[in-house]
C-alpha positions in Angstrom: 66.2 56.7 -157.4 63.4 54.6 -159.1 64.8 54.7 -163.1 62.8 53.7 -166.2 64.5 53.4 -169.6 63.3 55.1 -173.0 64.1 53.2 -175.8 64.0 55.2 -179.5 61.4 55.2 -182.2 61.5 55.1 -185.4 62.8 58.5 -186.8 65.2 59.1 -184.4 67.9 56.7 -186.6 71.2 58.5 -187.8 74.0 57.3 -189.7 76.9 57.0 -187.3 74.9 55.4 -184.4 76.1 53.0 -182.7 79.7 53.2 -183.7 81.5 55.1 -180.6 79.4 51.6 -178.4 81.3 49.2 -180.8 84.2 50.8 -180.5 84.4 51.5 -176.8 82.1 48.6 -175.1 82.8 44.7 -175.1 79.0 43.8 -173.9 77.7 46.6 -177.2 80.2 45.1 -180.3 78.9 41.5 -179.0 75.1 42.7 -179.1 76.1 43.8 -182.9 77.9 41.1 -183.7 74.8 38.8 -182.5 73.0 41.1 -184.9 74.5 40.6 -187.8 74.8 37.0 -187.4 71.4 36.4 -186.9 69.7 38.7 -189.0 72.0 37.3 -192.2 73.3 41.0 -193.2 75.1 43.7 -192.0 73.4 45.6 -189.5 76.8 47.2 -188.2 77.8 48.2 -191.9 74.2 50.4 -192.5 73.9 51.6 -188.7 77.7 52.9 -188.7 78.1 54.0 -192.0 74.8 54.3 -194.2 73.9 55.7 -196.6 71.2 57.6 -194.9 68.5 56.4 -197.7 69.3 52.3 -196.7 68.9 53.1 -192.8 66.1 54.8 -193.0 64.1 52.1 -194.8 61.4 50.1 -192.1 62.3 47.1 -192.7 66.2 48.2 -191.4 65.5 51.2 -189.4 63.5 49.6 -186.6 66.3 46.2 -185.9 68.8 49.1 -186.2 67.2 51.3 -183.8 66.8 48.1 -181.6 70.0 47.0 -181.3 71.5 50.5 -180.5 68.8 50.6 -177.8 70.5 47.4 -175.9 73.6 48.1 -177.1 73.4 51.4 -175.1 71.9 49.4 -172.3 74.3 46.9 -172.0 77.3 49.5 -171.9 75.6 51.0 -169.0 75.5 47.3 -167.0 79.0 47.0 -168.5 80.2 50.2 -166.9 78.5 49.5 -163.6 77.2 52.4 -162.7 73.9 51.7 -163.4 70.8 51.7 -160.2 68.5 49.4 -160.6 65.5 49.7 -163.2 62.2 49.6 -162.3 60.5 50.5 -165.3 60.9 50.5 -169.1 58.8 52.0 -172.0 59.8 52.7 -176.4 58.2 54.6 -178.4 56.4 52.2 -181.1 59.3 49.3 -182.4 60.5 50.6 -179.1 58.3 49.2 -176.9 59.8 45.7 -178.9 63.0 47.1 -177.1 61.9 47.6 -173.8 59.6 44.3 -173.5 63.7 42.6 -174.5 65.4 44.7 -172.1 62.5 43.4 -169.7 63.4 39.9 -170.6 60.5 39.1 -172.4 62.1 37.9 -175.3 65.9 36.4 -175.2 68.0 39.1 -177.0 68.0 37.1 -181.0 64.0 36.4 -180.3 63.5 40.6 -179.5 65.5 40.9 -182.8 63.9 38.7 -185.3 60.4 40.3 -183.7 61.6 44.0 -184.7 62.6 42.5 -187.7 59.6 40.9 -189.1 57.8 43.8 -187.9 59.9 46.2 -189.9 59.3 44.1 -192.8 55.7 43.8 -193.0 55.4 47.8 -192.2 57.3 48.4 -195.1 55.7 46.2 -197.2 52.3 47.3 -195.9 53.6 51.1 -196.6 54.2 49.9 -200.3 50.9 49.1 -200.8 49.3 52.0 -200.2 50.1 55.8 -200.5 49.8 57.0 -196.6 51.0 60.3 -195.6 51.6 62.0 -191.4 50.8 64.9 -190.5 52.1 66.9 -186.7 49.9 69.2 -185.3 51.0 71.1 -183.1 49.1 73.4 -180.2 45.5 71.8 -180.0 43.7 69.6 -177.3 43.3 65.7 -178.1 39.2 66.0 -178.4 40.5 68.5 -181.6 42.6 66.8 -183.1 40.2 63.8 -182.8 37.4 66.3 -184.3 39.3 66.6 -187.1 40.8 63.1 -187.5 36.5 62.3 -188.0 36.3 65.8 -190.2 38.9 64.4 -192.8 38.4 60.5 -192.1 42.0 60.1 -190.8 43.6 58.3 -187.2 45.2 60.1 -184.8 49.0 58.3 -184.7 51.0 59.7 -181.5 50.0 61.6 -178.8 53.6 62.4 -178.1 53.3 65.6 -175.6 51.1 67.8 -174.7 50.3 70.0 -178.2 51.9 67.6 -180.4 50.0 64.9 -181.9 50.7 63.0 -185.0 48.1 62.0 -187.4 47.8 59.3 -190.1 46.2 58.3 -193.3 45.5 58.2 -196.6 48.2 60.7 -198.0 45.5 62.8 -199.7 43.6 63.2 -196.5 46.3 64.0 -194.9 47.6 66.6 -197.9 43.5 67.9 -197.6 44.2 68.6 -193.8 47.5 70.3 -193.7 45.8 72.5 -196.7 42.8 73.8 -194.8 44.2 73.9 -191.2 43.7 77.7 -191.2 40.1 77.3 -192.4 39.9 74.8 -189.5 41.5 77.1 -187.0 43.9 75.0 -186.0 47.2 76.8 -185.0 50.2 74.6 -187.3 49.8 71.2 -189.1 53.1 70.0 -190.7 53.4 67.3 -193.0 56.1 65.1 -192.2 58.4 63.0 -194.9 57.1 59.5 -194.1 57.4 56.7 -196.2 53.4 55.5 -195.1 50.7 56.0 -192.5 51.8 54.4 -189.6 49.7 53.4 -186.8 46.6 53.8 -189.3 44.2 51.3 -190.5 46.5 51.3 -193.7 48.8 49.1 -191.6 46.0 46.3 -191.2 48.1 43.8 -193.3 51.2 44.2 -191.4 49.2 43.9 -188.5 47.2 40.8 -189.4 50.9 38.5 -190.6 52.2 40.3 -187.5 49.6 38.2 -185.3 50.3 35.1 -187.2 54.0 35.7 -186.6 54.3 36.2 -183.3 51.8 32.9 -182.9 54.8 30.8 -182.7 57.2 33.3 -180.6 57.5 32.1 -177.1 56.5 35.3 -174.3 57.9 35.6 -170.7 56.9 37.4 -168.0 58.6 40.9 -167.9 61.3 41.1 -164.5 60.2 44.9 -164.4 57.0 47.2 -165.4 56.5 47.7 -169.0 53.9 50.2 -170.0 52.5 49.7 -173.3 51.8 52.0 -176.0 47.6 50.7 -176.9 46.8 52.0 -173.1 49.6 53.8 -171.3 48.8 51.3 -168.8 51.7 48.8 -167.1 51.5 45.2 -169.3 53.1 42.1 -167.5 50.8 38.9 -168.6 52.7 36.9 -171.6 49.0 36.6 -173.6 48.1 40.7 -172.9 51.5 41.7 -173.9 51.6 39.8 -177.3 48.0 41.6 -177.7 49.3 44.3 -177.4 52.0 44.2 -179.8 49.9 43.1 -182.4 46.9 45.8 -182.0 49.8 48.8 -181.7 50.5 48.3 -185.2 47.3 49.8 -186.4 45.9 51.6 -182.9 47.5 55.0 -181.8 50.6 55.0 -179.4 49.7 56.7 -176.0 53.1 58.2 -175.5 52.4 60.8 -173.1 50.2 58.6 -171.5 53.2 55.8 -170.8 55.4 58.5 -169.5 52.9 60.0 -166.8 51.9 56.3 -165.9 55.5 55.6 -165.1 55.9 58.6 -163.1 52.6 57.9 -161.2 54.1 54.3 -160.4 57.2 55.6 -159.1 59.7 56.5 -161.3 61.9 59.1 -160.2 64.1 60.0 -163.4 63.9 58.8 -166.9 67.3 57.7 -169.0 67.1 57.6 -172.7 68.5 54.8 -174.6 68.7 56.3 -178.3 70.1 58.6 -181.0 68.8 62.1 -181.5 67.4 63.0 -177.5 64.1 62.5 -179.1 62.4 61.1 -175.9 63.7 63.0 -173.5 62.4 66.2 -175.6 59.1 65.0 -175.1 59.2 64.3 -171.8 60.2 67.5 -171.1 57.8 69.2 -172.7 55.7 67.2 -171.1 56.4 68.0 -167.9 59.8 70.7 -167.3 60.3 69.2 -163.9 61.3 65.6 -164.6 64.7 64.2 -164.6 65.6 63.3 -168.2 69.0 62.3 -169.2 69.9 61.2 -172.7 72.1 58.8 -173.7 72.7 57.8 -177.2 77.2 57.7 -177.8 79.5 55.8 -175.5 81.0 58.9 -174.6 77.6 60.1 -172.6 78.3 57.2 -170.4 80.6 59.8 -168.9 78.1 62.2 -168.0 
């Protein structure tokens, strides 16, 4: 088996996660205990018990879907059962995940990255009125015709016929009310607090650079594959480019997945509430091994 781990976007957060890994792991309740401490509030309190409106705020949404990420990990070391990874890839803050998983960044480093990015996204969503839109059933070169049309970004290519779009909320609101007049099949607007992965996210992205200035970067001890490119990232300088140019630039998800698979992997495992990933893998392609794990009880499967 060659595995690579899927680590959790943002959108995929529930109340309730992470609590059954607290409970039941020793290496998880330290990760969240790390958390807390370093972070300066309670990341436990929001990620186990809400409410749902705090959690799914940026700014705490993306350390909280982090932690659970590694937290999930590290009850799968813990449990030693785990083969050997050779691969690693998250969806958006989750490629933050992976790269820490990776050993890029020391656990508390990863976590004050997420953090900061969280923070400016939020901030950046604040100061302008973005909206998303899925559309579902077309080719990329459509969606990118129409992306020009209404003078919007294309956010996520997620999976084959489902692509995410980003912008200025009345563009987007423009789009979703003349997709029939466009013939385009289905284009749902999706309750987002900004435009994510848009040029409305240039401020976050621009602190982000300075930020991460001063954060040290290690090689990665297996393949990353990062969402600017779909492409494998391993040198410390292309990686923190990276990083910084995904805040604004769209994130290549199906492409990540087929470049892992065309490297080697063998069977995906996904580290995250909801099964989110492992859904679009599977659309993706039906024939790849896909397990999801987000409670400490899947560790049983």
């Amino acid at each position: 088996m060659s595995l690579a781990l899927l680590f959790a976007g943002q959108g995929a957060q529930k109340v309730g996660m992470g609590k059954s890994l607290y409970e039941g792991s020793v290496a998880a309740r330290a990760l969240y205990d790390e958390a807390d401490s370093t972070l300066g509030w309670s990341l436990t309190k929001v990620s186990f018990a809400g409410p749902e409106t705090e959690l799914t705020q940026t700014k705490i949404c993306q350390p909280a879907l982090f932690v659970h990420g590694l937290a999930m990990w590290a009850a799968m070391q813990e449990q030693g059962s785990l083969p050997e990874v050779k691969f690693a890839l998250g969806l958006s803050l989750g490629e933050v995940t992976a790269l820490t998983a990776a050993g890029v960044f020391d656990f508390a480093t990863g976590l004050k990255v997420v953090a900061e990015r969280g923070r400016l996204m939020q901030t950046a969503c604040e100061q302008s009125v973005g909206g998303m839109a899925a559309i579902i059933g077309e080719e990329r070169a459509r969606v990118q015709e129409v992306c020009r049309l209404f003078g919007i970004e294309a956010a996520n290519f997620n999976a084959p016929g489902q692509i995410i779009v980003s912008g200025e909320k009345a563009r987007v609101d423009a789009l979703v009310a003349a997709a029939r007049d466009h013939g385009l099949k289905r284009v749902l607007p999706l309750n987002v607090a900004g435009a994510y992965h848009s040029r409305l996210m240039e401020p976050a992205r621009a602190a982000f650079a300075q930020f991460l200035q001063e954060v040290p970067f290690l090689r990665p001890a297996f393949t990353v594959f990062t969402n600017t490119t779909g492409r494998a990232v391993s040198e410390p300088a292309e990686i923190r480019t990276a990083l910084v140019r995904q805040v604004v630039s769209s994130v290549l998800w199906e492409d990540c997945l087929r470049s892992a698979v065309a490297a080697g992997a063998t069977e995906f495992r996904e580290c995250g509430p909801g099964g989110v990933l492992a859904g679009l893998a599977r659309r993706t392609e039906k024939s790849w091994t896909v397990k999801s794990y987000a409670d400490y009880a899947d560790l049983a499967t």
